[in-house]
C-alpha positions in Angstrom: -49.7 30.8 -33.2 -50.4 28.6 -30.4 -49.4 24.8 -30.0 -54.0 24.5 -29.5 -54.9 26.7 -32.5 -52.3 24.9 -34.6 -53.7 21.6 -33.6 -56.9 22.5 -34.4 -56.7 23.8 -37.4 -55.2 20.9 -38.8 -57.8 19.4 -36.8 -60.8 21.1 -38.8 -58.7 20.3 -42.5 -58.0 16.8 -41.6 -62.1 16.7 -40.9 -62.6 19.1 -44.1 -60.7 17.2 -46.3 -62.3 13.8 -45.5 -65.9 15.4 -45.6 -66.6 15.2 -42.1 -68.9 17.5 -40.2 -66.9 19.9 -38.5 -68.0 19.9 -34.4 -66.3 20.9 -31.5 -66.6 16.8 -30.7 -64.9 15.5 -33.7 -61.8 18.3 -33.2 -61.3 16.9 -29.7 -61.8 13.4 -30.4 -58.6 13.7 -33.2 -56.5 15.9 -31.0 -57.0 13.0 -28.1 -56.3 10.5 -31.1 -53.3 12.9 -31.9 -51.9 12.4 -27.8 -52.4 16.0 -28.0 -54.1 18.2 -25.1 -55.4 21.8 -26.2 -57.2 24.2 -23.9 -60.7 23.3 -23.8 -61.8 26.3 -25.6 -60.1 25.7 -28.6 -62.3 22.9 -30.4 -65.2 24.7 -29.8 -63.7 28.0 -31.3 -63.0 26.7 -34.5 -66.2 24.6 -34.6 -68.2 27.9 -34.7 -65.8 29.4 -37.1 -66.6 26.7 -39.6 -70.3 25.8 -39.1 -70.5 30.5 -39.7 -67.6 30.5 -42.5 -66.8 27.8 -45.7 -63.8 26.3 -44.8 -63.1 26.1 -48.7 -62.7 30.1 -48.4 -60.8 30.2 -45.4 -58.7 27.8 -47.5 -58.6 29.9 -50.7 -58.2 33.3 -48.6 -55.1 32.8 -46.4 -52.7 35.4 -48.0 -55.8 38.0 -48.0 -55.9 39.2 -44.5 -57.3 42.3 -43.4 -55.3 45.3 -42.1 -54.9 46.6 -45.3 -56.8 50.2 -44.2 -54.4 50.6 -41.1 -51.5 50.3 -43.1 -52.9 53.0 -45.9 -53.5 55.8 -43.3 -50.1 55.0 -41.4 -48.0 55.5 -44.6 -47.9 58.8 -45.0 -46.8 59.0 -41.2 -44.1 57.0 -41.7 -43.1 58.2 -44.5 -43.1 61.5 -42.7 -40.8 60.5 -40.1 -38.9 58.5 -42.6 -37.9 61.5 -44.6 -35.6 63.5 -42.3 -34.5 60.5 -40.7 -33.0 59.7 -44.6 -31.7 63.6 -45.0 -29.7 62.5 -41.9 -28.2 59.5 -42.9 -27.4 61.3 -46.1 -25.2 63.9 -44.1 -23.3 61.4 -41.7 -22.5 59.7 -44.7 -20.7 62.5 -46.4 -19.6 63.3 -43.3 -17.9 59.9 -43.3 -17.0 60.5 -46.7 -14.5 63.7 -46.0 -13.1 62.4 -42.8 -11.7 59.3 -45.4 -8.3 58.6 -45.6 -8.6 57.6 -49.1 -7.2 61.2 -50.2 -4.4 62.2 -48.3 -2.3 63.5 -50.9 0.0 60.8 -51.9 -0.2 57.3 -53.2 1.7 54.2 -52.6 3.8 54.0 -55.9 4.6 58.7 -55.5 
């Protein structure tokens, strides 16, 4: 996240949470207030997102991204790949296992 979206998103709660009109204005003016400096795009950006979305469900619905299809259909690809790449492991650590020194026929008390 940006040093600009940051600032403007605390920006549009500080506004939010006083019960101020969100508008591209009002973010710049507190980000000026703030000695901050954004790229001029920004304020404007999250104006529209909260004069087309309630900021109360933005708020509410932070955990609940999308992505969630993407991630269904890639599953069973990686589990795919995942599989042998487990079987191996499995055999370099036997592998490891009987190249051990642990059992060499005597112990230090024999």
């Amino acid at each position: 996240m940006s040093v600009g979206e940051l600032a403007c998103t605390y920006a549009a709660l500080a506004l939010h949470d006083d019960g101020i009109p969100i508008t591209a204005e009002k973010i710049s003016a507190l980000l000026k207030a703030a000695s901050l400096t954004v790229e001029s795009y920004w304020p404007s950006l999250f104006a529209k997102l909260c004069e087309k979305r309630n900021v109360e469900d933005l708020i509410m619905n932070v955990g609940a991204g999308g992505g969630g299809g993407a991630v269904a259909v890639a599953a069973p690809a990686a589990a795919a790949a995942a599989a042998p790449a487990a079987e191996e492991k499995k055999k370099v650590v036997e592998e490891e296992k009987e190249d051990s020194d642990d059992d060499l026929g005597f112990g230090l008390f024999d």
